[in-house]
LUMMILO-770610 format. One record per atom (N, C-alpha, C): residue in three letters; x, y, z; residue number from 1; atom name; chain. Coordinates in Angstrom, 3 decimals. Layout:
BEGIN
(node ALA (X Y Z) NUM CA A)
...
***
This chain:
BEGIN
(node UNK (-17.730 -11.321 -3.188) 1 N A)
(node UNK (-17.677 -10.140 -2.360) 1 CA A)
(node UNK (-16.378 -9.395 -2.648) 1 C A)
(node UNK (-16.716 -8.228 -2.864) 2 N A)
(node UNK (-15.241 -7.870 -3.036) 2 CA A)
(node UNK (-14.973 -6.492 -2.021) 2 C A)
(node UNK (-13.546 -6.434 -2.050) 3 N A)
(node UNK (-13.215 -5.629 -0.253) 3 CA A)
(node UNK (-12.129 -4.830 -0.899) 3 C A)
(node UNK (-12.603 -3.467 -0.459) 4 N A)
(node UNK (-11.581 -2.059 -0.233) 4 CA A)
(node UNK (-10.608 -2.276 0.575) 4 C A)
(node UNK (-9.472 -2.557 0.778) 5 N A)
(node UNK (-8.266 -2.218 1.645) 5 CA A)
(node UNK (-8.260 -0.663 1.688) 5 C A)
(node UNK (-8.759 -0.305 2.731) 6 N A)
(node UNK (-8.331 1.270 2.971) 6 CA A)
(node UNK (-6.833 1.680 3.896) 6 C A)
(node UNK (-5.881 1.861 3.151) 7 N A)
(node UNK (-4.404 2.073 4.537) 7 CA A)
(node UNK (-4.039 3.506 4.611) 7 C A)
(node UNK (-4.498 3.855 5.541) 8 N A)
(node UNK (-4.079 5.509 5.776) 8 CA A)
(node UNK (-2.767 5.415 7.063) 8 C A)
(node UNK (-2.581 4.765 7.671) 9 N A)
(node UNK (-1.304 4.865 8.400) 9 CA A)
(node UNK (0.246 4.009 7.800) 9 C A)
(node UNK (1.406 4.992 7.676) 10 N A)
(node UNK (2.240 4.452 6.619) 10 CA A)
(node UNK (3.307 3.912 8.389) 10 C A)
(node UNK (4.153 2.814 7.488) 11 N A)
(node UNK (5.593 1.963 7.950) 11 CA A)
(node UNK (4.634 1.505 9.785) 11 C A)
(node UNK (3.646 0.941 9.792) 12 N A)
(node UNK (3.169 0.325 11.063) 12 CA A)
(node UNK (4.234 -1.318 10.761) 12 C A)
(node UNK (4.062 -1.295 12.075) 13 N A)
(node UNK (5.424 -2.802 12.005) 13 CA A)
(node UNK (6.367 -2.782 10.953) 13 C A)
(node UNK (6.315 -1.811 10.421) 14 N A)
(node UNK (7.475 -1.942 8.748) 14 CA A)
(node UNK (9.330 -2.395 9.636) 14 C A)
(node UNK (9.388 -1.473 10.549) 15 N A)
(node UNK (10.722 -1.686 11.614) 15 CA A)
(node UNK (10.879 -2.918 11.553) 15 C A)
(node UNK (9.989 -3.421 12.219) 16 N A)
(node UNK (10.572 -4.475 12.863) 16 CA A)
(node UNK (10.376 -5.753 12.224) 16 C A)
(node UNK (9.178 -5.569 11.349) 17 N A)
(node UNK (8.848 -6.998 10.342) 17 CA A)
(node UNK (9.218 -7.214 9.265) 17 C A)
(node UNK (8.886 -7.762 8.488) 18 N A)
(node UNK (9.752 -7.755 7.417) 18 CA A)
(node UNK (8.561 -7.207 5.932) 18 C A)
(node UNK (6.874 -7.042 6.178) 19 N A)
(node UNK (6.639 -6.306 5.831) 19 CA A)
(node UNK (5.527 -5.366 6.455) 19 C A)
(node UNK (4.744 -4.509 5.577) 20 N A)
(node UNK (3.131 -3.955 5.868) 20 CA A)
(node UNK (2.510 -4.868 5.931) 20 C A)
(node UNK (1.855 -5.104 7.356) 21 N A)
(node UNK (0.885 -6.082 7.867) 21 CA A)
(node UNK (-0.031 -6.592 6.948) 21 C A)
(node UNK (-0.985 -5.041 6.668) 22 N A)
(node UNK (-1.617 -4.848 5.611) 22 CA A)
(node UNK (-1.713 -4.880 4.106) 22 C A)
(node UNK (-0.186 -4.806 3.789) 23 N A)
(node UNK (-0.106 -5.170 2.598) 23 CA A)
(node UNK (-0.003 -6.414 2.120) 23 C A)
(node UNK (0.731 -6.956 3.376) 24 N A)
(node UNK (0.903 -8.500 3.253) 24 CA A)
(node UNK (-0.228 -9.333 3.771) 24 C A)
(node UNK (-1.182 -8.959 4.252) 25 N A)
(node UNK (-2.515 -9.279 4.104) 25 CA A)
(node UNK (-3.649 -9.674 2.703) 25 C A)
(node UNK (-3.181 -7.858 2.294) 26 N A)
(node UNK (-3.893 -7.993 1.189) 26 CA A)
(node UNK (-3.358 -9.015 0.086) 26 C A)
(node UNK (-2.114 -9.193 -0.182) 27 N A)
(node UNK (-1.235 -10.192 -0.919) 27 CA A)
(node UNK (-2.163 -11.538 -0.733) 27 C A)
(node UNK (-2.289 -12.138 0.397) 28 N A)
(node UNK (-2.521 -13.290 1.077) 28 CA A)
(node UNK (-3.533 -13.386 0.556) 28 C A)
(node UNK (-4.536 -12.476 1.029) 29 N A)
(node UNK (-5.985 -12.451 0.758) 29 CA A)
(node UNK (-6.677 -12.759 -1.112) 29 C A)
(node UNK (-5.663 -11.991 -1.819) 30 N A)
(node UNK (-5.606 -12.227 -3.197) 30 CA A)
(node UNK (-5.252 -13.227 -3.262) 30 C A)
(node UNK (-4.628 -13.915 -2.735) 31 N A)
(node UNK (-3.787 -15.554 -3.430) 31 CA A)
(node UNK (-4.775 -16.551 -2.863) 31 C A)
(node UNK (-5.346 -16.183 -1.682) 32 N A)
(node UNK (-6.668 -17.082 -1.396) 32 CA A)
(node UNK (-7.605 -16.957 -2.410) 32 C A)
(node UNK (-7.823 -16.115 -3.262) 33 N A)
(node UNK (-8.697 -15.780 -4.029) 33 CA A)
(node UNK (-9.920 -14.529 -3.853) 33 C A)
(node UNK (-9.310 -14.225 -3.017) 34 N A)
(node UNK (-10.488 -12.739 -2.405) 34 CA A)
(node UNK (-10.418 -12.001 -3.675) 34 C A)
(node UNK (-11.485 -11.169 -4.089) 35 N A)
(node UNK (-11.152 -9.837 -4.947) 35 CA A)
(node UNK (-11.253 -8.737 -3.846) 35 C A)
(node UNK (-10.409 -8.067 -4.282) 36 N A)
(node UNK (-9.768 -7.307 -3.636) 36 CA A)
(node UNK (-9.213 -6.216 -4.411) 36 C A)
(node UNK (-9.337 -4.735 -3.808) 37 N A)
(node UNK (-8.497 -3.860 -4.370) 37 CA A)
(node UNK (-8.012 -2.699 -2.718) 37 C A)
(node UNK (-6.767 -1.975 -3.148) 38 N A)
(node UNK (-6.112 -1.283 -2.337) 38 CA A)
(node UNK (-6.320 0.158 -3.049) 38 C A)
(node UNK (-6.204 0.746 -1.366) 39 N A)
(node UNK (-6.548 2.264 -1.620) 39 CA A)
(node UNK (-5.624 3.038 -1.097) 39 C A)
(node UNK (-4.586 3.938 -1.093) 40 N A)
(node UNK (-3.821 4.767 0.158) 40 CA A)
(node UNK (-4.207 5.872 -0.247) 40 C A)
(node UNK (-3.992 6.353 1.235) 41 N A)
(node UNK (-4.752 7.594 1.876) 41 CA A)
(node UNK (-3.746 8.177 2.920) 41 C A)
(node UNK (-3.985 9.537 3.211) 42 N A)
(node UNK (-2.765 10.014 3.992) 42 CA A)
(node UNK (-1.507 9.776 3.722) 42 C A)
(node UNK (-1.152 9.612 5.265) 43 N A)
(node UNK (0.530 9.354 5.119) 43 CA A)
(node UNK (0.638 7.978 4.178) 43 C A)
(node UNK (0.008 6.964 3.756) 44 N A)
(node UNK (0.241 5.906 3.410) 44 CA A)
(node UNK (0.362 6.015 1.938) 44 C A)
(node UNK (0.179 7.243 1.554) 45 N A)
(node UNK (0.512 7.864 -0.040) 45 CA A)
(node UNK (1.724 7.580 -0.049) 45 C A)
(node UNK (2.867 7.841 0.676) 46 N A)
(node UNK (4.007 7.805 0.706) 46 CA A)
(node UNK (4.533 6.479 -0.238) 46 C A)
(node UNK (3.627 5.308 0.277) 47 N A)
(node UNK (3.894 3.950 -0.335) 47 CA A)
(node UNK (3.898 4.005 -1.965) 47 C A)
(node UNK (3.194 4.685 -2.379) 48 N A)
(node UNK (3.218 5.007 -3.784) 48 CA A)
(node UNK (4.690 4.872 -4.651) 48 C A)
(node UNK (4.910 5.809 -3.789) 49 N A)
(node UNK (6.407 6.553 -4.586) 49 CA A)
(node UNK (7.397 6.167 -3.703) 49 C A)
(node UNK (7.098 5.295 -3.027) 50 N A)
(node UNK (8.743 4.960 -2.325) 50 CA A)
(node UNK (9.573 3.815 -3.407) 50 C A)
(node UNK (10.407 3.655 -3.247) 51 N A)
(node UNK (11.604 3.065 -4.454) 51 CA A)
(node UNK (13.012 2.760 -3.823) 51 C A)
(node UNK (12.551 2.013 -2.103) 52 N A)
(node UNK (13.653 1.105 -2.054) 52 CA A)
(node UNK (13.286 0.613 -0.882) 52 C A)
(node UNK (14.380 -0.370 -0.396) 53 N A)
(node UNK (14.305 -0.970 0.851) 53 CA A)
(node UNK (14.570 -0.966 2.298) 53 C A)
(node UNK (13.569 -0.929 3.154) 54 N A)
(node UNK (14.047 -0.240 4.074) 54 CA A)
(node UNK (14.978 -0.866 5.116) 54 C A)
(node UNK (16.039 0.372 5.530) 55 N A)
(node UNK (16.622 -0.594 6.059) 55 CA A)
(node UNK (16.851 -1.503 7.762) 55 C A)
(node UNK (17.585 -1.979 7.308) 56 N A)
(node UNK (17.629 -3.171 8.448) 56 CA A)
(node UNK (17.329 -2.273 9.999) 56 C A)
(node UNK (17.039 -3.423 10.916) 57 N A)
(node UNK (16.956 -2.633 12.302) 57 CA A)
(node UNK (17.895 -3.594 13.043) 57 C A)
(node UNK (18.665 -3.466 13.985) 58 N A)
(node UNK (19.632 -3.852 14.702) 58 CA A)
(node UNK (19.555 -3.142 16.292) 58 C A)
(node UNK (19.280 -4.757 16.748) 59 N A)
(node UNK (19.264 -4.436 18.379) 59 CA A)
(node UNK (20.126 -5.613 19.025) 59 C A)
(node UNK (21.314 -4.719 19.429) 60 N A)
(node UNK (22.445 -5.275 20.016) 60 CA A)
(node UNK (23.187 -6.386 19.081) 60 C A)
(node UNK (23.426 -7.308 19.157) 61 N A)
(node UNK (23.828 -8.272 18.221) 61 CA A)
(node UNK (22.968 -8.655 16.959) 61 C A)
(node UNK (21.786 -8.471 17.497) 62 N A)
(node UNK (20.572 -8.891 16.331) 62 CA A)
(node UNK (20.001 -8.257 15.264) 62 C A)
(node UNK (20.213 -8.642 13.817) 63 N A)
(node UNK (19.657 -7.297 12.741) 63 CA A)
(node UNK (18.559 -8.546 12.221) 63 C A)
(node UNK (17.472 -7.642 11.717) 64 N A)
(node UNK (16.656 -8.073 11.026) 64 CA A)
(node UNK (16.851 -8.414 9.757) 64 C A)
(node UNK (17.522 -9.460 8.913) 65 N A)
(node UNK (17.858 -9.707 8.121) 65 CA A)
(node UNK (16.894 -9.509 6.648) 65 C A)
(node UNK (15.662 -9.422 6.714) 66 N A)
(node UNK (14.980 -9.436 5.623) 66 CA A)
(node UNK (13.856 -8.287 6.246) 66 C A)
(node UNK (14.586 -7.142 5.700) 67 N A)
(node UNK (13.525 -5.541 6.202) 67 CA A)
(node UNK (12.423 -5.770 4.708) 67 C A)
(node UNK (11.748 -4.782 5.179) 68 N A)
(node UNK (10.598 -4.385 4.325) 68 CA A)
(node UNK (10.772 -4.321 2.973) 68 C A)
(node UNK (10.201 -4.454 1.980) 69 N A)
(node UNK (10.641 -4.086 0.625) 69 CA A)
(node UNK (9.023 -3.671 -0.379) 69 C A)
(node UNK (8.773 -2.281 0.655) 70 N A)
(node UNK (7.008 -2.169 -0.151) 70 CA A)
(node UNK (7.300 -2.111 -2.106) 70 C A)
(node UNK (8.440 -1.590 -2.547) 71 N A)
(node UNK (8.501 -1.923 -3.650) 71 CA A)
(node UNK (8.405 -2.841 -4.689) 71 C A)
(node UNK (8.369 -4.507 -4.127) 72 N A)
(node UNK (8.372 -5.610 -4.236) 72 CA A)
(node UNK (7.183 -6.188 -3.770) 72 C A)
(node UNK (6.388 -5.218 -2.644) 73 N A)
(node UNK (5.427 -5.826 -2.040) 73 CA A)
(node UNK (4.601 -5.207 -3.290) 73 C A)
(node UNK (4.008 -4.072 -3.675) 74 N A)
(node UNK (3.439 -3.625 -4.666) 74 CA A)
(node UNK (3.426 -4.205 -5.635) 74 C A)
(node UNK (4.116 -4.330 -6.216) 75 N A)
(node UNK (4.555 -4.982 -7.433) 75 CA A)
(node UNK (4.245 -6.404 -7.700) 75 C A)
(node UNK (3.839 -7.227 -6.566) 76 N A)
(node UNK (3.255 -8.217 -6.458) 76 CA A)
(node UNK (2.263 -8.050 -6.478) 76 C A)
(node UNK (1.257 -7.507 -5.464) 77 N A)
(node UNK (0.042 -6.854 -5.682) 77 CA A)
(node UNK (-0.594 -6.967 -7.042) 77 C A)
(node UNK (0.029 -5.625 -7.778) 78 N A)
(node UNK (-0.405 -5.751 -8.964) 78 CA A)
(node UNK (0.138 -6.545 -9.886) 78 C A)
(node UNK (1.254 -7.500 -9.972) 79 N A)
(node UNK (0.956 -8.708 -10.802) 79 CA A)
(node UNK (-0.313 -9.764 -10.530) 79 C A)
(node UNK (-0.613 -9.226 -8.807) 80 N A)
(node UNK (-2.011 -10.302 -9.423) 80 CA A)
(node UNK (-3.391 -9.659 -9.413) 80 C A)
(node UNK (-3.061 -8.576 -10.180) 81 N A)
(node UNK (-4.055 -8.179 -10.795) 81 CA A)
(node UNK (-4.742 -7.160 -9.366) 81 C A)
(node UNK (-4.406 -6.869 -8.647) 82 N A)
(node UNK (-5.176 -5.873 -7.766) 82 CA A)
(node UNK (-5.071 -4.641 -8.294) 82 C A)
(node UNK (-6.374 -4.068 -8.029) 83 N A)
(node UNK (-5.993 -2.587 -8.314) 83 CA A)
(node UNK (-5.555 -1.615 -6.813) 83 C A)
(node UNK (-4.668 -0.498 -7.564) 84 N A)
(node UNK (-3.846 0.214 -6.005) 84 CA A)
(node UNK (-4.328 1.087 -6.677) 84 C A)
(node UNK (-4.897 2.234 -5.707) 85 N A)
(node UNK (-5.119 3.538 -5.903) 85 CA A)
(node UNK (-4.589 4.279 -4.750) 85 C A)
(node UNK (-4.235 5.368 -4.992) 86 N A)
(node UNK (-3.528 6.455 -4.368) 86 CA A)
(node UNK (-3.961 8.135 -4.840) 86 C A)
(node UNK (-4.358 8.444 -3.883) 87 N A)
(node UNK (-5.341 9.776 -4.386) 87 CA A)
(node UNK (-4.184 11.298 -4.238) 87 C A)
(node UNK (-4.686 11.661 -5.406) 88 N A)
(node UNK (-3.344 12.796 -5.785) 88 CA A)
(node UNK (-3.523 14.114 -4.963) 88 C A)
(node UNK (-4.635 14.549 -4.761) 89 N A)
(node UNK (-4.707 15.430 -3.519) 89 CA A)
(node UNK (-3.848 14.804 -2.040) 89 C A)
(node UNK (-3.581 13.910 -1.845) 90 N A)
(node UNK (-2.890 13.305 -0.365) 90 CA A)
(node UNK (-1.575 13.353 -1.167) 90 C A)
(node UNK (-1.274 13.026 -2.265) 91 N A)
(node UNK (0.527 13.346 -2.647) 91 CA A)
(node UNK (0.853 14.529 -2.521) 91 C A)
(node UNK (-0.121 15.323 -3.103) 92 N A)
(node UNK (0.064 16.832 -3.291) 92 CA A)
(node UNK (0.415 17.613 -1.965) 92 C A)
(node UNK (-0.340 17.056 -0.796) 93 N A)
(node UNK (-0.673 17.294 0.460) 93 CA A)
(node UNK (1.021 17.588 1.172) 93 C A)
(node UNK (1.443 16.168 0.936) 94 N A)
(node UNK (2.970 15.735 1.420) 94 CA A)
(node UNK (4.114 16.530 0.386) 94 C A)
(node UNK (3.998 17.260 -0.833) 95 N A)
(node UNK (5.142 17.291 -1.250) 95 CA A)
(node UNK (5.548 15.771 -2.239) 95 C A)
(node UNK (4.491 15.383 -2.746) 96 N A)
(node UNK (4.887 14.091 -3.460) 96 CA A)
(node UNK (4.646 14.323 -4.642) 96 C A)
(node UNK (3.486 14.783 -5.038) 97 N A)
(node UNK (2.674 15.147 -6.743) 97 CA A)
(node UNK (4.017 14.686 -7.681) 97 C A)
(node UNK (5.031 15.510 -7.593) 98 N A)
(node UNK (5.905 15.107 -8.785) 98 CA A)
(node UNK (6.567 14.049 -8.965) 98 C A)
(node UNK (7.156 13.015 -7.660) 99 N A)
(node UNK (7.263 11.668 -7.871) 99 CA A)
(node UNK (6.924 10.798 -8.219) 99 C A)
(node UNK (7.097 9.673 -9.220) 100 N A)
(node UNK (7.000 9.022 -9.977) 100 CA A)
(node UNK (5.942 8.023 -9.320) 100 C A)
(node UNK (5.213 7.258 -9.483) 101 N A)
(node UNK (4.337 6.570 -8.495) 101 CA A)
(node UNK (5.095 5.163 -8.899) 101 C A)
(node UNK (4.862 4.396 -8.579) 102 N A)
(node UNK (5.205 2.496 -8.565) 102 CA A)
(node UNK (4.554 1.855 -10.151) 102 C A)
(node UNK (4.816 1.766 -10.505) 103 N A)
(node UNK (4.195 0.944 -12.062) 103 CA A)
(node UNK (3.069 0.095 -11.311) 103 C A)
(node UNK (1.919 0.424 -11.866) 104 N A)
(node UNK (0.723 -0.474 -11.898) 104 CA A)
(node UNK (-0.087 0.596 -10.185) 104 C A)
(node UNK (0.155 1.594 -10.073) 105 N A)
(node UNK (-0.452 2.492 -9.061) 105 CA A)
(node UNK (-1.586 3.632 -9.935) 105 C A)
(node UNK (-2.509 3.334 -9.951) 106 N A)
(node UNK (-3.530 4.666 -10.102) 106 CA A)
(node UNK (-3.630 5.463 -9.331) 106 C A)
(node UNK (-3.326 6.650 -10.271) 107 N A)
(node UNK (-3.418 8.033 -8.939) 107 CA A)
(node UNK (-4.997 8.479 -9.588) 107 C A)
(node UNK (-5.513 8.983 -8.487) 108 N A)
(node UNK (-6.766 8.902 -8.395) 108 CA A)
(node UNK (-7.336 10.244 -7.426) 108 C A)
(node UNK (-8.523 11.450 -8.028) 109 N A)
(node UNK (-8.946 12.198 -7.330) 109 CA A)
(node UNK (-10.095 12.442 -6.154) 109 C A)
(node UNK (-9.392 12.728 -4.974) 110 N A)
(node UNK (-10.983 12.999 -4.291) 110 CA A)
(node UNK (-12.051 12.183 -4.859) 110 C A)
(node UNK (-12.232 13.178 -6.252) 111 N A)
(node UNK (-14.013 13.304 -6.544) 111 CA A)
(node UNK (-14.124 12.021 -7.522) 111 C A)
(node UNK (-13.114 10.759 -7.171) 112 N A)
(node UNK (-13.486 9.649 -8.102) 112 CA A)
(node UNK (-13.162 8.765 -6.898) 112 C A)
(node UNK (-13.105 9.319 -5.724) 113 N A)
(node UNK (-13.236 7.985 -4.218) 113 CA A)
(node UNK (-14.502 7.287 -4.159) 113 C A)
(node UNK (-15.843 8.160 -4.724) 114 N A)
(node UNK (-16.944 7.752 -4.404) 114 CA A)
(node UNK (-17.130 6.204 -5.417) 114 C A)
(node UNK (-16.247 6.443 -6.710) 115 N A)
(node UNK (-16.806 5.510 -7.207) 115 CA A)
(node UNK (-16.047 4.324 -7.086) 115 C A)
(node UNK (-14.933 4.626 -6.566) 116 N A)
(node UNK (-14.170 3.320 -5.741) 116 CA A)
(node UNK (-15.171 2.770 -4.485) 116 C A)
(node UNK (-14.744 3.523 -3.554) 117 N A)
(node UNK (-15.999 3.351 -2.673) 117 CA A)
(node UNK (-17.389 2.440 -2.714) 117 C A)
(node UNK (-18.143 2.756 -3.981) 118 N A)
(node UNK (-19.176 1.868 -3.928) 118 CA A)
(node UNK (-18.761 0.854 -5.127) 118 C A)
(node UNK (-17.246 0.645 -5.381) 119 N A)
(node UNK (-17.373 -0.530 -6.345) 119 CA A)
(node UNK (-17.410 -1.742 -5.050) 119 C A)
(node UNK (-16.920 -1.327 -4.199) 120 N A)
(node UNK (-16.926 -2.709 -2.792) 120 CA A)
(node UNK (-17.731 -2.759 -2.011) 120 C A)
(node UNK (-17.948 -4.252 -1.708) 121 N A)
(node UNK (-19.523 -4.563 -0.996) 121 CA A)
(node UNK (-18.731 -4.552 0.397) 121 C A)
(node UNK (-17.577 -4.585 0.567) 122 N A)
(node UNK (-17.048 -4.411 2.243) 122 CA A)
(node UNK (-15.623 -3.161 2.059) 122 C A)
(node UNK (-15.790 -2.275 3.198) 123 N A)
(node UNK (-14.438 -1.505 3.189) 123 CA A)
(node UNK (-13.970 -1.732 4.517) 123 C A)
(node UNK (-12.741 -2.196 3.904) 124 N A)
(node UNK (-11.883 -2.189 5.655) 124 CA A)
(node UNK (-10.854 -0.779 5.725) 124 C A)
(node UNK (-10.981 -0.634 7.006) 125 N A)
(node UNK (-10.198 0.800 7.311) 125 CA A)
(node UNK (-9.077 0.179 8.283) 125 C A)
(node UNK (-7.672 0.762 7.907) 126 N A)
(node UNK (-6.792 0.601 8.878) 126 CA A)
(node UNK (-5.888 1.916 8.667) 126 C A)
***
């Protein structure tokens, strides 16, 4: 069976955890052996082209010592072989088109969602 990660909402728990729920899902889910591929959409285009770590959060004495690092999270991803797509109309949308995307990110149009879309027998939306 293989499953669409759809993530259209960007930095959910990114604050305070140490990563994307969802990304670190999908990670998991691949190392269990799921096939699996990732899709961003909307604001979650952003993940594409981001290129560092975010930083720490600090409440009162307490910092979160190990913040987010979607750059590292990606990059794992696709060392094991997932495919990430990121659709260039939603970069374009934000002011992103010309930023560099993450090594191993397909940018991808609208009118080629459909055939992502039916490469998976399940799509999850978050």
């Amino acid at each position: 069976m293989k499953i669409l990660q759809v993530i259209q909402s960007a930095f959910r728990t990114l604050v305070e955890e140490q990563d994307d729920t969802i990304v670190w899902l999908s990670e998991n889910l691949r190392c269990a052996g799921a096939d699996i591929s990732v899709l961003l959409r909307g604001h979650a285009c952003l993940y594409a082209v981001q290129n560092r770590v975010q930083p720490a959060l600090h409440l009162g004495d307490w910092v979160q010592t190990q913040p987010a690092d979607l750059t590292r999270d990606f990059a794992n991803l696709t060392d094991f072989k997932v495919p990430v797509y990121v659709v260039e109309e939603d970069l374009r949308e934000r002011g992103l088109a010309d930023k560099k995307c993450l090594p191993g990110i397909q940018v991808i149009s609208k009118k080629q969602l459909t055939e992502v879309y039916e490469s998976a027998d399940q799509i999850w939306n978050w």
